[in-house]
C-alpha positions in Angstrom: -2.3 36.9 13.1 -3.1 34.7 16.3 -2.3 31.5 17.1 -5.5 29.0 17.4 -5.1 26.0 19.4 -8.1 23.2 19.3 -7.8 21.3 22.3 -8.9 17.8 20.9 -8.4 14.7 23.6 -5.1 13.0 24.1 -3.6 10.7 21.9 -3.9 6.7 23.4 -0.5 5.0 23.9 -1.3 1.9 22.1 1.1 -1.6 21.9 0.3 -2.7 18.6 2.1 -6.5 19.0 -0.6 -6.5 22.2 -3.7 -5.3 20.3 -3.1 -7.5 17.1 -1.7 -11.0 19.4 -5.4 -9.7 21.5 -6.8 -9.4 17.7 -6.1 -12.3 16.1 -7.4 -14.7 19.4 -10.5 -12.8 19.8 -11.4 -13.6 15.6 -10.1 -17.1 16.2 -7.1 -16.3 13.5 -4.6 -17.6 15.2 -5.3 -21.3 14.1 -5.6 -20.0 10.7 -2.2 -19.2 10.4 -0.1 -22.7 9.6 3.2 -23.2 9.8 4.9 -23.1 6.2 1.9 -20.7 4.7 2.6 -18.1 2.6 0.9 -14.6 3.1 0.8 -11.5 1.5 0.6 -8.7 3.2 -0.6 -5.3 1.5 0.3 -1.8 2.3 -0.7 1.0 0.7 1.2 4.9 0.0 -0.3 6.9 3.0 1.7 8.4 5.4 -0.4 6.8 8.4 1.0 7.1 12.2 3.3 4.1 13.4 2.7 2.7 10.2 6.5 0.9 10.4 5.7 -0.4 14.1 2.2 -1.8 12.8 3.5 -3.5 9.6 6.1 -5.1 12.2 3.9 -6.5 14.1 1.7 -8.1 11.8 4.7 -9.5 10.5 5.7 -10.7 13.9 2.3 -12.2 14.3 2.1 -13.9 11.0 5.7 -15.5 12.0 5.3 -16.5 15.1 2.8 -19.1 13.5 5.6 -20.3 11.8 3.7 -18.9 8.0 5.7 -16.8 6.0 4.4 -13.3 5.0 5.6 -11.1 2.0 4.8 -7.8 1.2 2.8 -6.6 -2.1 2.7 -2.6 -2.6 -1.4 -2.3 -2.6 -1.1 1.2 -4.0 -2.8 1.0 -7.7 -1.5 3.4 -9.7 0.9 5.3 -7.2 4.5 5.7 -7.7 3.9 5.7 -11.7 2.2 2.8 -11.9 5.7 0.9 -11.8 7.4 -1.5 -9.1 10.7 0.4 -8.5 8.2 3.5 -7.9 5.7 1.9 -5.4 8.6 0.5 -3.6 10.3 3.5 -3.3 7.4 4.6 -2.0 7.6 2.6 1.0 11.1 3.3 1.8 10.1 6.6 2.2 8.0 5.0 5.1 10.5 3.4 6.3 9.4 -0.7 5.1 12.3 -2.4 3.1 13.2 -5.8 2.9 16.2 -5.4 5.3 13.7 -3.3 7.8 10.9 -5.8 7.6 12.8 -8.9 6.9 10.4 -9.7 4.1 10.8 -10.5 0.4 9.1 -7.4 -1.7 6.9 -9.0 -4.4 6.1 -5.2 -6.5 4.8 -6.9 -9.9 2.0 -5.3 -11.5 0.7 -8.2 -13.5 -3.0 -9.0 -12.4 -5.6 -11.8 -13.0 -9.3 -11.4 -14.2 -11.1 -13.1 -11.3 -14.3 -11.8 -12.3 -16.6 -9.6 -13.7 -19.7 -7.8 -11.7 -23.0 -5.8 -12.5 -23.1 -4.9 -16.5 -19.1 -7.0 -17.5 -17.5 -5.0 -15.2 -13.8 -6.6 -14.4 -12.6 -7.5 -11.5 -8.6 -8.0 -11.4 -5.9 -8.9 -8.3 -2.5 -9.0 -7.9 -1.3 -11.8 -9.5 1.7 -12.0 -6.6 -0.9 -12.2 -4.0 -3.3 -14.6 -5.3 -0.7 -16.9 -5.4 -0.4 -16.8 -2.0 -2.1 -18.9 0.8 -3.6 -15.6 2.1 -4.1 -12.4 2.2 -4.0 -9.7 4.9 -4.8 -6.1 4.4 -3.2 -2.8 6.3 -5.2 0.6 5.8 -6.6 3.4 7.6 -10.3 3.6 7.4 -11.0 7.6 6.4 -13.7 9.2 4.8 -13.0 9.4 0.9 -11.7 12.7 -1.0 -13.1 11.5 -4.6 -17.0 11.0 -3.2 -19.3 11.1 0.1 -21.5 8.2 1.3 -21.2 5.8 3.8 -18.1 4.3 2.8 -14.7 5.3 2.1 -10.7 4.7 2.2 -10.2 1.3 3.7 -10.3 -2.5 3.4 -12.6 -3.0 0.8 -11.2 -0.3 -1.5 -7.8 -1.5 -0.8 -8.6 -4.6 -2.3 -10.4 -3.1 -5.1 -7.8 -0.8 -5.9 -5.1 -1.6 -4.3 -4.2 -4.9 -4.7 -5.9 -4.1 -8.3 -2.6 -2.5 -9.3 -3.0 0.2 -12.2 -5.5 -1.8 -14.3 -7.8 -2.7 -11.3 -7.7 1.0 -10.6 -8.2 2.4 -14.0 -11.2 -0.3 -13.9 -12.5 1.2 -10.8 -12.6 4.5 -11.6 -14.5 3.7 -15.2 -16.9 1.9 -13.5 -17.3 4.8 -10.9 -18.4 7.3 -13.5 -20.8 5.5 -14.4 -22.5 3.8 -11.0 -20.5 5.3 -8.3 -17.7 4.8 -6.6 -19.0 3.3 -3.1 -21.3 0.4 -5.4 -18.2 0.0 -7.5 -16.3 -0.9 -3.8 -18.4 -2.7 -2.6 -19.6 -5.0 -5.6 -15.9 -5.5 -6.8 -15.0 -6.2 -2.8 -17.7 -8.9 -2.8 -16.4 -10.7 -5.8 -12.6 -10.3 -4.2 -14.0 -11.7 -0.9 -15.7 -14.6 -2.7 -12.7 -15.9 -4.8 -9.2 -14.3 -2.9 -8.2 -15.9 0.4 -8.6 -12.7 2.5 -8.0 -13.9 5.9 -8.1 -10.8 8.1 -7.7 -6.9 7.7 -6.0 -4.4 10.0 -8.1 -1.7 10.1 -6.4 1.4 11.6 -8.3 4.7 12.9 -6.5 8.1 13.4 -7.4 10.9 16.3 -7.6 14.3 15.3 -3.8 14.6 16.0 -2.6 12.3 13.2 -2.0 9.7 16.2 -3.1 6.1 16.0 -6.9 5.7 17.5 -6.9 2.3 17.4 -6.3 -0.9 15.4 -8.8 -3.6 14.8 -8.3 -7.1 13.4 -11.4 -7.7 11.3 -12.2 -11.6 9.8 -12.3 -11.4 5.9 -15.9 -12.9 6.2 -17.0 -9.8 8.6 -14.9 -7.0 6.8 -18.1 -5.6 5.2 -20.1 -5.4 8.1 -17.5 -4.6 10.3 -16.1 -1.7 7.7 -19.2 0.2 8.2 -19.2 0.9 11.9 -15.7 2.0 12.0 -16.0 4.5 9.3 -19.4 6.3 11.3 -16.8 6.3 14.0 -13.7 7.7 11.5 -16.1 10.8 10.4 -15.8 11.5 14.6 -12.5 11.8 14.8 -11.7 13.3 11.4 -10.3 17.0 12.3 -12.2 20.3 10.4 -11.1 23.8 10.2 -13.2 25.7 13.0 -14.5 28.1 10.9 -17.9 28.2 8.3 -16.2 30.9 5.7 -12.5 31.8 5.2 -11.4 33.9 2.8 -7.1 32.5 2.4 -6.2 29.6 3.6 -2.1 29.1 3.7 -1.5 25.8 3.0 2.3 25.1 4.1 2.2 21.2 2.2 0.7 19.0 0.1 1.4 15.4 -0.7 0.1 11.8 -1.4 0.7 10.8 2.2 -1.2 14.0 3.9 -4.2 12.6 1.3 -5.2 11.2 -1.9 -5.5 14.4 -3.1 -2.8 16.1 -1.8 -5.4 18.2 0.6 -8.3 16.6 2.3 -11.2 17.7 0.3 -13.5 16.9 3.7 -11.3 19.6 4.9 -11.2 22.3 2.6 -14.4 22.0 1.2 -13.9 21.5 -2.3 -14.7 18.3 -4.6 -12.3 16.9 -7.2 -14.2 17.3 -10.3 -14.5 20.9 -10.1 -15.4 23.8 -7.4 -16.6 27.2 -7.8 -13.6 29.8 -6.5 -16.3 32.0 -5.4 -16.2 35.3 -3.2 -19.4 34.1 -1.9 -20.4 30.6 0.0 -22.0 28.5 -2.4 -25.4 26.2 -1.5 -23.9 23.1 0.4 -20.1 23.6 0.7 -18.9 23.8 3.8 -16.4 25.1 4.9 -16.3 28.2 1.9 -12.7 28.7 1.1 -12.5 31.9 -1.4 -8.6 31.4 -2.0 -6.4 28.6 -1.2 -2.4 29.5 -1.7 -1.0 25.7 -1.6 3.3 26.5 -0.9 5.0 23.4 -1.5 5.0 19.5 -1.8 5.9 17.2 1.0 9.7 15.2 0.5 7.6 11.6 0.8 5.0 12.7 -2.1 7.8 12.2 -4.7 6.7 15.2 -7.0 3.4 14.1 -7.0 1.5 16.8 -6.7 -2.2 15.9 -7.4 -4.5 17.8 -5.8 -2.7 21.8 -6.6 -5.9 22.0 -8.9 -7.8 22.6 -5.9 -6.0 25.8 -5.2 -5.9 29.4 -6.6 -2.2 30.2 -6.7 0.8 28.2 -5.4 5.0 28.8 -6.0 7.1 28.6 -8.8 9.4 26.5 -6.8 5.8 24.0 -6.4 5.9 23.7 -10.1 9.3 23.5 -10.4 9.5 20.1 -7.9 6.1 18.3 -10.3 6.9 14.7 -10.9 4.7 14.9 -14.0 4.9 11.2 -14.8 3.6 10.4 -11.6 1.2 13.2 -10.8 -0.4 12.2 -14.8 -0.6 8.7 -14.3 -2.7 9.2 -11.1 -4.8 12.0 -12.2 -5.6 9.7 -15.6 -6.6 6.9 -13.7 -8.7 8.4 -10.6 -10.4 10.5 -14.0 -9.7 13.7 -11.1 -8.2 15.5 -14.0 -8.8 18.8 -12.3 -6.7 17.8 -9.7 -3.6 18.3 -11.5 -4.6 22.0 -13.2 -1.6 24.2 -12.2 -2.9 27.4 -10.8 -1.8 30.3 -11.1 2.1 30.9 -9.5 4.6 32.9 -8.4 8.6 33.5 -7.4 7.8 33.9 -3.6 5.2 33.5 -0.5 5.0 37.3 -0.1 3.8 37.9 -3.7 1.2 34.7 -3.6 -0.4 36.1 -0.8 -0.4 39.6 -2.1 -2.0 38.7 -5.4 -4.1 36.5 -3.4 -5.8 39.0 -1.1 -5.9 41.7 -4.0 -8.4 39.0 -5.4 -10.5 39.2 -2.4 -13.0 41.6 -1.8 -12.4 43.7 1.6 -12.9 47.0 2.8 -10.1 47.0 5.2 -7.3 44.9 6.1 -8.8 44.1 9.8 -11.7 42.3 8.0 -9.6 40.1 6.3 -10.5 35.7 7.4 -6.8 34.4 6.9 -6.0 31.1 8.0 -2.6 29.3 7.8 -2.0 25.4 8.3 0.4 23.1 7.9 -1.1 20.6 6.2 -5.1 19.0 6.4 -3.9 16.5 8.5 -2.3 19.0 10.9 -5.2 20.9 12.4 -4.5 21.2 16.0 -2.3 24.7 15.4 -3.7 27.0 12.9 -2.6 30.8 12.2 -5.1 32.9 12.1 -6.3 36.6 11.5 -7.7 39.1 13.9 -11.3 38.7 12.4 -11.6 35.1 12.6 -9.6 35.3 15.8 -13.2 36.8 16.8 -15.3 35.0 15.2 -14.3 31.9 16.9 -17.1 29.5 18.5 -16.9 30.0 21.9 -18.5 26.7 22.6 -15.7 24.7 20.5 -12.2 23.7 22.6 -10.1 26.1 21.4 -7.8 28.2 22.5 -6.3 31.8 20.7 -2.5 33.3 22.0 -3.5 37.3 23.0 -0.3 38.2 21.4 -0.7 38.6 17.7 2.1 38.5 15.2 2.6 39.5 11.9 3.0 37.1 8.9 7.2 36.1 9.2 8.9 36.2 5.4 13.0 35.5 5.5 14.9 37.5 2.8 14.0 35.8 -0.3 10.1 36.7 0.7 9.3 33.3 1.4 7.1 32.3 4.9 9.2 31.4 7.9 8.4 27.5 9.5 4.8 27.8 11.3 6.0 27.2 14.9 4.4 27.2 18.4 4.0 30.0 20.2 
């Protein structure tokens, strides 16, 4: 195994209480925030960079026009669908009422506000709409549940997010049967139309994990707006620098790494259903033949969605399920193969046995192994001597000329992936 390097440009050193203070002036905000106005602020469950330091400083902002923000958990049906869960969730993050100075409103009643196309309802928080605003906090990404030209962000934040469980489960019906970006957008417009949504904080990630950049967007322009920063989030998003790959190691999964544990975009597999096939399949790209998922990430909370996407995984994995949570989101994104437990076993060493015995290969050498961390964490991969060779030479990448085997400590388990 050699380690792969892909040289992607340097993270910006950004101020966030700069760019949102430059923000809110630029969208003429400022004198939109009166003194004694209440407004709640969402935040959603994904582990997004300097997500503590951002929410701060759209608190600070808020403040220091003497309104009064509180915080709503904009998560659906995360954390089991409950309040205690979805706040834990954000402790995990690091935002409590003692860190943020902010009362935690984390009901999960909602209020019809709507209906769009054929009945479909349109619910919101019932916390935040009685609020004198509302300001939105997500990362604009490209989707794991569908492809188009819209995906994780603003809009679906206040679709599902500030939908709690039954705008979610509401969502996702009406997804099966029109689509999920027309169910965004339609159910956005409504939201836009009756909810005081007085700016979003759209956030955009460099292929590091690292914050891009953050833009303050006017809830009249967040649809227009919306679009131009997702063409320019499918830049940045990182890929595995490889067409075919027949293991990928995957070291973590979890609800903060993506909403389904593993970037689909990444791995090239969809959440209602793949083909684990020994040869590439007509528009899948990249083809994995075998993914061997290891374990859950601490902040994921046993939720484990998403280890339906793999071929084998740990007993230890299935041992550390939070099936209450990882059921109640599976049932309401309708992903129900997303939570399918693969096949398992006592240790790394064996996984990865039975894995490449389910590979066909005529020797070892041939063998296109890759190990990652996580899909988020693509800038160091592990990787075998024949992809080693098969790397683009046109991409930025760079491969150690000092291989090493596969490290297992004495219970047969994979040592940390570290730098070489």
């Amino acid at each position: 195994m050699f380690h792969l390097y892909q040289h992607y440009p340097s993270s910006r050193q950004l101020q966030f209480d700069a760019l949102l203070r430059q923000g809110l002036h630029c969208k003429s905000l400022t004198s939109e925030l009166r003194t004694g106005m209440q407004v709640a602020v969402g935040i959603g469950s994904r582990g997004i960079a300097n997500l503590t330091e951002i929410v701060t400083a759209v608190l600070n902002q808020i403040r220091a026009s003497g309104a009064e923000p509180f915080i709503v958990p904009a998560m659906g049906s995360h954390g089991g669908a409950t309040p205690s869960g979805q706040q834990h969730l954000l402790a995990d993050f690091g935002i409590t009422p003692e860190s943020t100075h902010a009362r935690f409103e984390t009901s999960m009643d909602v209020t019809e506000i709507g209906q769009f196309g054929d009945g479909f309802p349109v619910v919101f928080s019932s916390a935040a709409l009685k609020a004198d605003g509302v300001v939105v906090i997500n990362r604009i990404k490209p989707h794991t549940d569908f492809f188009g030209n819209l995906g994780s962000g603003i809009q679906k934040m206040l679709v599902v997010g500030f939908g709690k469980h039954v705008g979610a489960i509401n969502a996702h019906r009406a997804a099966s049967k029109i689509g999920h970006e027309c169910v965004i957008r339609e159910t956005a417009k409504v939201i836009l139309g009756k909810v005081p949504v007085l700016f979003g904080v759209a956030i955009l990630e460099d292929q590091h994990h690292q914050i891009h950049d953050v833009r303050v967007i006017r809830g009249d322009e967040i649809t227009k707006e919306e679009d131009a920063l997702f063409v320019k989030a499918q830049e940045l998003l990182p890929r595995l620098p490889f067409p075919a790959i027949e293991l990928l190691i995957v070291d973590e999964i979890g609800k903060e790494i993506s909403g389904t544990g593993m970037d689909t975009n990444v791995i090239g597999r969809g959440v209602f259903g793949y083909l684990s096939s020994l040869q590439p399949q007509h528009n899948t790209q990249p083809h994995i033949s075998r993914i061997f998922v290891r374990d859950l990430t601490r902040a994921t909370n046993g939720n484990a969605i998403g280890i339906g996407l793999a071929d084998f995984t740990t007993t230890r994995l299935v041992n550390a399920i939070n099936r209450d949570y990882m059921y109640t989101n599976v049932l309401t994104s309708l992903g129900l193969p997303t939570a399918k437990i693969p096949m398992y076993f006592d240790s790394d060493r064996e996984a990865i046995s039975r894995a490449i015995g389910s590979v066909a290969f005529t020797s070892a050498k041939d063998l296109k192994i890759a190990r990652i961390r996580n899909t988020l964490s693509l800038d160091h991969i592990l990787v075998s001597e024949r992809l080693a060779e098969q790397a683009d030479p046109t991409l930025p990448i760079e491969i150690s000329k000092h291989p090493q085997s596969l490290d297992f400590d004495g219970h047969g388990n994979l040592l940390p992936l570290k730098n070489f």
